[in-house]
Structure formats: structure tokens, C-alpha cells
N, C-alpha and C positions, 0 to 999 in steps of 0.2 A: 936205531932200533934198540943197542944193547943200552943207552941211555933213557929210552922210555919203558923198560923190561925195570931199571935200579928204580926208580919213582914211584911205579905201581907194586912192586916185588914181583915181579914175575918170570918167567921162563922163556929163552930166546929157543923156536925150535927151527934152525934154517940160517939163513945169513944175519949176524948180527953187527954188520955194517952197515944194514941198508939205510938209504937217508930217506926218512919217512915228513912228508911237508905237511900233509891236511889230513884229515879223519871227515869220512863218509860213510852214507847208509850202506848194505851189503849189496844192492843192485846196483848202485850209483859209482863206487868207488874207482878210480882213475889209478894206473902206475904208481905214482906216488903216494897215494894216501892207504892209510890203515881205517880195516871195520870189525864189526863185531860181530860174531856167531855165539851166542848163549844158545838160542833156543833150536830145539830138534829138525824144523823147518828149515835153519839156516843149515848147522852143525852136516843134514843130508847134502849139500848143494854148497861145498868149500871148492869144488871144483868151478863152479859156476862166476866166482867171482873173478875180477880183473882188478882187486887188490891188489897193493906190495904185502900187504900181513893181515894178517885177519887174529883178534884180540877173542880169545877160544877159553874151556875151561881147563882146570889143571892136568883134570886124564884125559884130554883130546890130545891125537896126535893124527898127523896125516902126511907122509914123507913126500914131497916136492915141495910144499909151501911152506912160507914165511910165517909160523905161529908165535903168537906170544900167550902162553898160559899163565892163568891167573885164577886166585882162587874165585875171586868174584868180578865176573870179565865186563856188568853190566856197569860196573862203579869205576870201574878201572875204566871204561871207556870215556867215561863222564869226566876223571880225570887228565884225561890227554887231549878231550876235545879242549878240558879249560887251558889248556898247553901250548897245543899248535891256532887256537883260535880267540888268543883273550879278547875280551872285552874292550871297546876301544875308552880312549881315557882323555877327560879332559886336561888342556894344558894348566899347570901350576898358577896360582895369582886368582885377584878379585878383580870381576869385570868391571870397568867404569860404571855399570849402569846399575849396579851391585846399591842397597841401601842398606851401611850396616849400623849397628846403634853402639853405643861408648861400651867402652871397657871389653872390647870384642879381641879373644885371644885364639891364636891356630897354632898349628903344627907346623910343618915341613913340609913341604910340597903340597898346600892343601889347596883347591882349586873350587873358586866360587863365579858361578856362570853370570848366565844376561841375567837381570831384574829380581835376582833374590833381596830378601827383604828378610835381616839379619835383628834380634834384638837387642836390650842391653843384658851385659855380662854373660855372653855366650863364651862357651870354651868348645873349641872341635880339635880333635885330635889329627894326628902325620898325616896325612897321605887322602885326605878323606877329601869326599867329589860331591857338592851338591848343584846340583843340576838346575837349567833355566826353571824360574819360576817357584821357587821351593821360600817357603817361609817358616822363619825358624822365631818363635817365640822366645820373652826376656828367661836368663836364667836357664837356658837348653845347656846342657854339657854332651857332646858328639865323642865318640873314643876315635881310636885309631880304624884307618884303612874303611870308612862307613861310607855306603854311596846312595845317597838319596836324590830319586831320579825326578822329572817336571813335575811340577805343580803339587809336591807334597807339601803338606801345613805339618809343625810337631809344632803344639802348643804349650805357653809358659811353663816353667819346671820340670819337663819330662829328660828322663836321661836314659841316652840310649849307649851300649855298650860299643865294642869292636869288631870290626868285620860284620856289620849289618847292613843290610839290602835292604832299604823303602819302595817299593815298585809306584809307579806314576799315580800319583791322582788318590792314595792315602790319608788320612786324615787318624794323626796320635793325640791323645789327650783334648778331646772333644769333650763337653759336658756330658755325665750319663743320662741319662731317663729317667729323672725321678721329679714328683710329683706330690704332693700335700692334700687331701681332697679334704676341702672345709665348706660346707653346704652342697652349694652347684658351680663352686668355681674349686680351682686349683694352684697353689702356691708352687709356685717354684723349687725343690732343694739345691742349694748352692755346693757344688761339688769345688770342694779344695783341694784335694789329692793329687795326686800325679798317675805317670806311667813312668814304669821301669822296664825295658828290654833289655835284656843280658846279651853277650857275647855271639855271634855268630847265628844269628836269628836273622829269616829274610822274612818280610810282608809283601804280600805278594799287591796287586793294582786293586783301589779302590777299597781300602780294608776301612774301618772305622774302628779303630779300638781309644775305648773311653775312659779318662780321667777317674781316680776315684773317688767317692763320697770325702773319705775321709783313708789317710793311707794313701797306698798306691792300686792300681793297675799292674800285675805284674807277669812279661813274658820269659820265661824263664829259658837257658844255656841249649843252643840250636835248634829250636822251634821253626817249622815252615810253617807260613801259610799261602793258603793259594788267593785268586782275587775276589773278591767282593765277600770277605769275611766281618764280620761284626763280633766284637769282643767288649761284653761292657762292665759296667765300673765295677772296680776291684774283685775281676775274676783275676783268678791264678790260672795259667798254662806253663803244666810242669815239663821239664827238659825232653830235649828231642822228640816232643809231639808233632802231628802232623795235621792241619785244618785245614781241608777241602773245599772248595768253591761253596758260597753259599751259606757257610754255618752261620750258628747264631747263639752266642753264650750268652744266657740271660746273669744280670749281678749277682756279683758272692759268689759264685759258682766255682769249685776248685775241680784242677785236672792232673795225675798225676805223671808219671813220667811216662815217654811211650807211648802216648796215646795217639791213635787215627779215628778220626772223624769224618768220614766219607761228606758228599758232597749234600750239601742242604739237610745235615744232621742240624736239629735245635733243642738246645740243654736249658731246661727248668734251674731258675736262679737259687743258689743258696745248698748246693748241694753238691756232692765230691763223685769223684769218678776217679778208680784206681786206676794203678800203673798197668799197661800193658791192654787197657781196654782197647776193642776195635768196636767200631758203631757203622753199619750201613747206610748206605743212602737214605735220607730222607728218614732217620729213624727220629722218633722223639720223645727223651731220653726225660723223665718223670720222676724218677727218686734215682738214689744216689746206687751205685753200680760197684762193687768189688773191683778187686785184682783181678786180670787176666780174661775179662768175659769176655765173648765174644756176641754181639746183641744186633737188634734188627728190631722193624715195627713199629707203631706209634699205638701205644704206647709201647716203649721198650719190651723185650723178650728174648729167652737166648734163641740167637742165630739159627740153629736146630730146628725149633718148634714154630719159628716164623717161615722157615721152609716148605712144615707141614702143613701148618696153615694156608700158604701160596698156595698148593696143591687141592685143597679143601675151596678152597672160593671159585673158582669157576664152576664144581658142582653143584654149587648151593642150590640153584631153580632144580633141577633132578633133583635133588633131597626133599626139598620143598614139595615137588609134586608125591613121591614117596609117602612120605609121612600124608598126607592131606589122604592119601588113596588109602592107608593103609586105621585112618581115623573113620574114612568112611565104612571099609570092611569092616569096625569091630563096631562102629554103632548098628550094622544090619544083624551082626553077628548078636548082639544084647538084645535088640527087638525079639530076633529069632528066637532068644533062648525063653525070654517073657518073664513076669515074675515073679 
């Protein structure tokens, strides 16, 4: 316990020997294991648990039980699950059934599964895992500790940073969407650019983020996204943003740091979105949006006013009939008056 207390910086309130094995939900948890009470619902009901410790906030206290306070006990939990439950990991080496192509350089313990299909002059850094199925195009450079899970493609020249999560069934450095319209037919644009992911970025299952025109593709320093995101050529997503199920960055399109994008939000290409923006579901986001807004609606609006509006659309038919009754009184009322 008093070792999982030094890791998160936290506070032992009770026995700081206890030997804590697994982390569980608050109704599920066994002797052994540690859970979480953040929320008011729990925080009532610390009695109720059959926890060893229950991971609380920093002015909770409750004298008989095993607490460990923390200033932020939801993060803190997320860190000791990664603790007591890592990720299991493949063995070090390249499987025989591995195809990798010349000039192919790795790290240290770097572990290549069944039937990946490696290019020329690929570099992957220490420790890094890619998983059955995964295809890595010529000229990829991989950093350190990078785990790309089945059937991810990163295609020719993309570099991906350290400590990055691919989730299954992704697709880097895809052609964008662009097009030449010359009468009734359509040209092709030849996208030579690349993608860039920075350091400590995960893509979540099934993302498409595309290649750039010319330039890069660029995900910038601990970006999440979640699955089936679409990012296309040469948007920028600035550091520690967060992409919800569903988005859709149209090209050119810049984001800056901070930003959340609720879930099947889609951005109009070629235009910027400050740091700290938030955008609701399904909002869709049409010119370019300041610092700090908080927005909603298609077309965009702030959060506030799209409230009021929600509020406003169910009455519409009563308005409707209103006004229509209220056009009939004043034409009886004009008759009446004569002229």
C-alpha cells in the first residue's frame, strides 16, 4: 500500500503494509484488491465495500478503513490498474513467418509477431511490439516502447514517435481525398507527404489518418483518439487533444492544444480551432473558433445558446399555431376596422 501511496503521491490513511494484488470496481472488489470512491454515490457507501483500500479524495477520511487519498483519485486509479494489471506482452525476436525487407534496423528487445510484413529501411526503436498482421511500409522510423496491435498498415515515410498505441485495424498515411474536376471526369491528386505522430499519442481501432498533399500530416505530443476517427491530409492536431468516436477533420484544418471533440463532431477543412476548445456531439464546426469556446450545434454556436435553442424546438408547432391564430385575429381585426 505504502508503495502504491510513493507512485500516485498520495496519502496512506490506515495500514500501510497492506499487500494490495488487483484493483476492482467499488461493488465487485475482493480482500485483496483496491477501488475507487471519487464520486458522491460511492464516497456515501465506503462502508458497503469488501475492499482492502478504497483510492478516495484528499479531504476524505473515514476511520476503520484502508484509504489512500489523492488529489485526483480518478487518475490515480487508472495508474495502478496500469500497475497491478499490465498489458500482457509479446516475447522479444521476429517470427519466422515475419517478411522483412533489407536494411531493416531494431532496438532491444523489440518483438515482431506471425506474418508482419516489414519494408525497406525501416528503423523501430527498444522495446517496441508489433503485433500479428501489422504492415509497416519502406522508410517507417518506429521510436521507443511503440505497440502496434493486428492488422495496422503505416504506410511509406510516416514517423511515428515513443510510447505510441496503434489500436487494431488503423490505417496511417493513406492517400487524402483530393481530386481535379476537368469536365465530367476527375484527376487524381498525388499526395506525397507524410504523417507525423509525436511522442505519447494513442489511435484508437479503425482511425484513417491521411498522408499529406505535400508536407506532413501532423499529430502532435499526447493526443488521444478514440475509434473510427478520420483525420485528413495535413490537418494538424495540437498537443493533448482528445477525438471522440466518429470525428471527421476535413484537410488543412488546424487544432490547437486542449482540444475535445465529442463524439461524430465534423470540421470544415482549411480552418483553425483554438486551444482549450470543447465541441459537443455531433456539432459541425464551419469557420474557425477562438480560444477557450465552449460550442455545440450544426452549424456551430456557443454551448449556452444551443441549449436554448434545444429548449425552443419542441414548441415550435404551439408557436406555429400561435402566430397563425393570432394572424387570423388581426386580419378580422382590419376587416373590422374598414377603410
Amino acid at each position: 500500500m505504502a508503495d502504491l501511496a510513493s507512485l500516485v503521491d498520495g496519502r496512506v490513511r490506515g495500514n500501510r503494509q497492506l499487500r494490495i494484488k488487483a484493483a476492482a470496481p467499488f461493488d465487485e472488489a475482493g480482500p485483496e484488491a483496491i477501488t475507487l470512491a471519487c464520486h458522491a454515490k460511492y464516497l456515501q457507501r465506503l462502508e458497503d465495500t469488501r475492499a482492502a483500500a478504497v483510492i478516495v479524495p484528499a479531504d476524505c477520511d473515514h476511520p476503520g478503513l484502508n484509504l489512500l487519498q489523492v488529489a485526483n483519485p480518478y487518475a490515480a486509479f487508472a495508474r495502478i490498474i496500469a500497475i497491478l494489471h499490465p498489458a500482457p506482452r509479446m516475447a522479444a525476436g521476429i517470427h519466422p513467418s515475419a517478411l522483412v525487407g533489407d536494411h531493416f534496423r531494431h532496438g532491444a528487445d523489440t518483438a515482431i509477431g506471425p506474418m508482419v510484413v516489414i519494408g525497406r529501411n525501416v528503423s523501430i526503436g527498444a522495446r517496441s511490439c508489433l503485433h500479428p498482421g501489422v504492415v509497416v511500409g519502406d522508410n517507417v522510423i518506429l521510436g521507443d516502447d511503440v505497440h502496434i496491435h493486428p492488422n495496422v498498415t503505416i504506410m511509406a515515410g510516416c514517423r511515428i514517435g515513443s510510447r505510441v498505441v496503434i489500436q487494431s485495424g488503423s490505417v496511417i498515411g493513406s492517400d487524402g481525398f483530393g481530386y481535379a474536376p476537368d469536365g465530367d471526369r476527375y484527376h487524381k491528386i498525388p499526395h506525397t507527404g507524410t504523417v507525423r505522430i509525436d511522442d505519447d499519442v494513442e489511435i484508437g481501432a479503425g482511425n484513417t489518418i491521411d498522408r499529406g498533399t505535400f508536407g506532413c500530416t501532423h499529430i502532435q505530443h499526447g493526443v488521444k483518439t478514440d475509434n473510427l476517427v478520420h483525420i485528413a491530409h495535413n490537418v494538424v492536431v495540437g498537443a493533448h487533444s482528445i477525438l471522440v468516436a466518429q470525428v471527421g477533420i476535413s484537410g488543412s484544418a488546424t487544432l490547437g492544444r486542449h482540444v475535445v471533440l465529442a463524439g461524430q463532431v465534423g470540421v470544415t477543412g482549411h480552418l483553425h480551432i483554438g486551444d482549450y476548445v470543447m465541441a459537443g456531439g455531433k456539432t459541425g464546426i464551419s469557420k474557425s473558433v477562438p480560444d477557450g469556446q465552449v460550442i455545440s450545434g450544426a452549424p456551430e454556436m456557443p454551448h449556452r445558446l444551443w441549449l436554448k435553442v434545444q429548449r425552443i424546438i419542441p414548441r415550435l408547432p404551439d408557436l406555429r399555431r400561435k402566430v397563425a391564430m393570432l394572424e387570423r385575429r388581426l386580419k378580422r381585426l382590419e376587416a373590422d376596422k374598414g377603410p
